[in-house]
C-alpha positions in Angstrom: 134.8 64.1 72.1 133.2 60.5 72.8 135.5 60.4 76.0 133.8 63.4 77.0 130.5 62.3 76.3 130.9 59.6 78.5 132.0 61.2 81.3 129.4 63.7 81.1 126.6 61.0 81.4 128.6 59.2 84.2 128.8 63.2 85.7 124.7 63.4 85.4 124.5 59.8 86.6 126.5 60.8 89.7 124.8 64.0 90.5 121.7 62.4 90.5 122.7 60.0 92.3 123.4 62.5 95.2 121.0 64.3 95.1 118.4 61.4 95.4 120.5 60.1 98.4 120.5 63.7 100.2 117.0 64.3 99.4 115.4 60.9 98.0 113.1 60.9 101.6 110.7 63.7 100.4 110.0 61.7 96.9 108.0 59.6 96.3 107.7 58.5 92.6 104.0 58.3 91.4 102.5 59.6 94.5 103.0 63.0 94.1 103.2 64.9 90.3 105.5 67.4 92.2 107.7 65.4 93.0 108.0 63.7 89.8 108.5 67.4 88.4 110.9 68.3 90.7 112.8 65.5 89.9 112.8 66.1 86.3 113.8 69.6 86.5 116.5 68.9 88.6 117.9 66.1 86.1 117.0 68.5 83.1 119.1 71.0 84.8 122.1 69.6 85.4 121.8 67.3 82.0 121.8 70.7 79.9 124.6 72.6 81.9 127.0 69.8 82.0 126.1 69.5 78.3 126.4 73.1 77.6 130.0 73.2 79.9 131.0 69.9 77.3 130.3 71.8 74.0 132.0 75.2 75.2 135.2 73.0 76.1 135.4 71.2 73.3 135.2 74.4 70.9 138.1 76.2 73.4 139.8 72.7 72.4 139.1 72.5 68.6 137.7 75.5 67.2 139.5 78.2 65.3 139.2 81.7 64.7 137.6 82.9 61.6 135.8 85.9 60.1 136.4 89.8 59.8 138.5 91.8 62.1 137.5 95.2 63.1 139.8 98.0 62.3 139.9 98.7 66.1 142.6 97.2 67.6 142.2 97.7 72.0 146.5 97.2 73.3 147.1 95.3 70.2 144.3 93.0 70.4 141.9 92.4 67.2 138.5 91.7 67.6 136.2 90.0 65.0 132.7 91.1 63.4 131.0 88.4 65.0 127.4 88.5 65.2 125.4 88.0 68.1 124.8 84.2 69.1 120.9 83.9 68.6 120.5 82.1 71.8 121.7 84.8 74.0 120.2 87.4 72.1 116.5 85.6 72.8 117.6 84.7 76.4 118.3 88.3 76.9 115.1 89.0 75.3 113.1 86.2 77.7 114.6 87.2 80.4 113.3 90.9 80.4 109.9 90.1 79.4 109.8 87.9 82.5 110.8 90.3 84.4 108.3 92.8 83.4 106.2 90.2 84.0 107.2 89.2 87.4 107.0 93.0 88.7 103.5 93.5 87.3 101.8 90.3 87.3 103.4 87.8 89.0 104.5 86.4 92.2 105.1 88.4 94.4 103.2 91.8 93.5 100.1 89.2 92.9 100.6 86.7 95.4 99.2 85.9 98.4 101.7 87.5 101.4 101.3 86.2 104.9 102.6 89.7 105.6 99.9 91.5 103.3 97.1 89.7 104.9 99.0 90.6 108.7 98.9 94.6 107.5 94.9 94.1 106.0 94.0 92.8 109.5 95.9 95.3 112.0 94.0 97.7 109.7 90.4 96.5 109.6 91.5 96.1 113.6 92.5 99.5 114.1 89.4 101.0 112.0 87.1 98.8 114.2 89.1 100.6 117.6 88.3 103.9 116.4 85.1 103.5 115.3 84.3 101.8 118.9 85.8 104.5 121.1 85.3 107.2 118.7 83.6 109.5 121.4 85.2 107.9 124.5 84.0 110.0 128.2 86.8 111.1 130.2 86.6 108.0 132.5 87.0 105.4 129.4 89.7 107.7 128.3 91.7 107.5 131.2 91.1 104.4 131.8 92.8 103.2 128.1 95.6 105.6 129.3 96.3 103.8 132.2 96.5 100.9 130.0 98.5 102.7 127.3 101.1 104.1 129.6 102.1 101.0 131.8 102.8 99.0 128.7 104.5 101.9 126.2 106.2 104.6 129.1 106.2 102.8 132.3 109.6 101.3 131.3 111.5 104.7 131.3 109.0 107.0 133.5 108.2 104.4 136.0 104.8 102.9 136.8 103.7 105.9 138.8 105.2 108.3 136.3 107.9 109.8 138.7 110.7 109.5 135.9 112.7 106.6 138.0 114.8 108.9 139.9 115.6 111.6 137.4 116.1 109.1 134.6 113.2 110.6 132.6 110.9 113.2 132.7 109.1 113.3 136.0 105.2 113.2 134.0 103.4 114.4 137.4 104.8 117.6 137.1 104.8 119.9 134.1 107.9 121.2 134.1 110.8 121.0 136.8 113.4 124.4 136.6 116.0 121.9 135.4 113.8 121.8 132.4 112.7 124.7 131.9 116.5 126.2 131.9 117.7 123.8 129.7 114.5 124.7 126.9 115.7 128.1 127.4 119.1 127.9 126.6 119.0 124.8 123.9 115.5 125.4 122.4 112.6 123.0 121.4 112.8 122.7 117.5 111.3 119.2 117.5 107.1 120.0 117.1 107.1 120.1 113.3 103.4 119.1 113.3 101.4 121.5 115.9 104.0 124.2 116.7 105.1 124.5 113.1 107.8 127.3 114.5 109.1 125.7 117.6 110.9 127.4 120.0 114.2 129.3 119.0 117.4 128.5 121.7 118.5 131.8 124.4 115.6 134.0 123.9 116.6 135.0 127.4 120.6 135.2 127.9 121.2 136.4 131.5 121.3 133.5 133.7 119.7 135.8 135.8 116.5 136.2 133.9 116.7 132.7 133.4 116.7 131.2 136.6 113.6 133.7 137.7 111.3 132.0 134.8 112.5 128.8 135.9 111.8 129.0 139.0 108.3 130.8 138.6 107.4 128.2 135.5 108.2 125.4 137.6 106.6 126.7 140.6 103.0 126.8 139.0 103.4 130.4 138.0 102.5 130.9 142.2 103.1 134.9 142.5 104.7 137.7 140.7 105.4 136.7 137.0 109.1 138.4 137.0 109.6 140.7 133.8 111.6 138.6 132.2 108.7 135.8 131.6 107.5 138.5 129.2 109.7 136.9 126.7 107.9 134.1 127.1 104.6 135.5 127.3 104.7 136.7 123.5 104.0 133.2 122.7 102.8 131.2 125.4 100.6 134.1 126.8 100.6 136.0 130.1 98.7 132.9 131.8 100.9 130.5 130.4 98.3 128.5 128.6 99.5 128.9 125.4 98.7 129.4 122.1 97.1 127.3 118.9 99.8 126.4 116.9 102.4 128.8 118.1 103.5 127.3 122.0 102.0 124.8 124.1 100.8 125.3 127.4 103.7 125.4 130.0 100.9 124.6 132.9 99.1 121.1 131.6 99.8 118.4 128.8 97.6 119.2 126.0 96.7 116.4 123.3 98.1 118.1 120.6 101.7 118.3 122.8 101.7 114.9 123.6 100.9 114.3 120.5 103.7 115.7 119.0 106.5 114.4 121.4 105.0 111.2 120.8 105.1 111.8 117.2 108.4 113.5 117.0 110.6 112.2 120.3 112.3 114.8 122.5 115.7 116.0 123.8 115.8 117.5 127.1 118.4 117.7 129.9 117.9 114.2 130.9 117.8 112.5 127.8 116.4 111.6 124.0 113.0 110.1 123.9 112.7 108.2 120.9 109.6 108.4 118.6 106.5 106.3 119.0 104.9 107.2 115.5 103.0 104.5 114.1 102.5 102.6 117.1 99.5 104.4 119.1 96.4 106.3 116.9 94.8 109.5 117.6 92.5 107.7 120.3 95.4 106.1 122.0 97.4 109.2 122.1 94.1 111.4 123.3 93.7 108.7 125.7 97.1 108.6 127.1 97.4 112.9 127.1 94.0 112.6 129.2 95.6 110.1 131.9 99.3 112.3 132.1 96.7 115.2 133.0 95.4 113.1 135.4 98.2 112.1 137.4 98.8 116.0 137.9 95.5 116.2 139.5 
């Protein structure tokens, strides 16, 4: 046991050692209390597990087995009616109460958090921005959608919204027949905020029928609605203007639509539009619905 003793203290000596000669550049003994803590710790650390590794080997060494068997024997194997150690039982112990205290009182529920104090000021920014332009005129508002719309969509629909030659929706139209046949026949599910209902796929089935909508949808409803848009009409009226919280307007983008594509994303015939919640408020989207209307114009 003496032999092991001695090595132990040469093993603390030596870790020590190395761990001053990796690190010994950011101490500074005297100077800094910190540093003369850290330093302490670390040598209290590895004195009391090297210590700790020395008495468990020597017991595995020396040590015999002693005290009441269970009757319960698992493949042959006794086991005795050893109590629990007392240290282990209060480490188990300690280390629940400091974890109930670390989760309710503690770092980091009760710290200070670089990211915290980032979420406190976007915000007290974002309350400031709609308090500012809470009542914006249609010239401010189209004016922040311009903004809004070469930064956020003007990657995918181009910076004069023509969808980049067909690789996204065309925004200075309302609908192209392309569109309009492929609603139709695949629906438009996705407005779970301010079409509740959304739009149920094939309510027309001949391709027919279908083509005639398309064609007088996408033609700005110019003539003699064809009988079959009366499907249509029974939610997004004989004008196509639509309806509150049934269908959107098929001849304009309405705030509340662009609200919810933004909100929800979209799949049509050219592709999925992701999602955008979170990243634009109520006065952004407003904004941005007011300058798609305007492009139309």
């Amino acid at each position: 046991m003496k032999s092991m003793v001695i090595g132990g203290i040469i093993l603390i000596i030596a870790l020590m050692a190395g761990t001053y000669y990796v690190a010994g550049d950011a101490f500074s003994f005297g100077e800094d209390y910190i540093n003369d803590l850290t330093m302490l710790a670390g040598l209290a650390i590895i004195g009391i597990t090297v210590f700790v590794a020395l008495k468990y080997v020597n017991q595995i060494k020396n040590d015999t087995a002693s005290g009441e068997l269970a009757e319960e024997k698992w493949d042959g194997i006794g086991e005795f009616k050893n109590q629990l150690p007392t240290g282990w039982a209060l480490a188990f112990i300690g280390t629940i109460v400091w974890g109930m205290w670390y989760w309710t009182v503690g770092y980091p529920t009760n710290g200070f958090s670089q990211i915290g104090q980032w979420n406190e000021e976007t915000l007290d920014y974002n309350s400031k921005f709609e308090s500012k332009w809470q009542n914006p005129d249609a010239a401010t508002l189209n004016a922040m959608g311009e903004s809004i719309f070469l930064v956020q969509c003007a990657p995918c629909h181009g910076v004069d919204a023509n969808g980049i030659d067909g690789k996204a929706q065309n925004l200075t139209k309302r609908l192209t027949k392309e569109s309009v046949i492929y609603t139709v026949k695949n629906g438009a599910n996705n407005f779970k905020t301010q079409y509740p209902a959304g739009m149920p796929p094939m309510m027309l089935t001949d391709d027919k029928d279908i083509n005639e909508v398309a064609e007088y949808v996408a033609g700005g409803f110019v003539g003699t609605a064809p009988e079959s848009f009366g499907v249509c009409a029974g939610c997004h009226g004989p004008d196509g203007n639509g309806m509150a919280y049934v269908a959107p307007s098929l001849k304009t983008y309405e705030d509340s639509l662009v609200a919810s594509v933004l909100d929800n994303g979209k799949k049509a015939n050219i592709g999925q539009m992701p999602s955008f919640k979170g990243r634009l408020n109520e006065t952004q989207y407003n904004a941005l619905a007011s300058y798609i209307r305007s492009l139309g114009e």
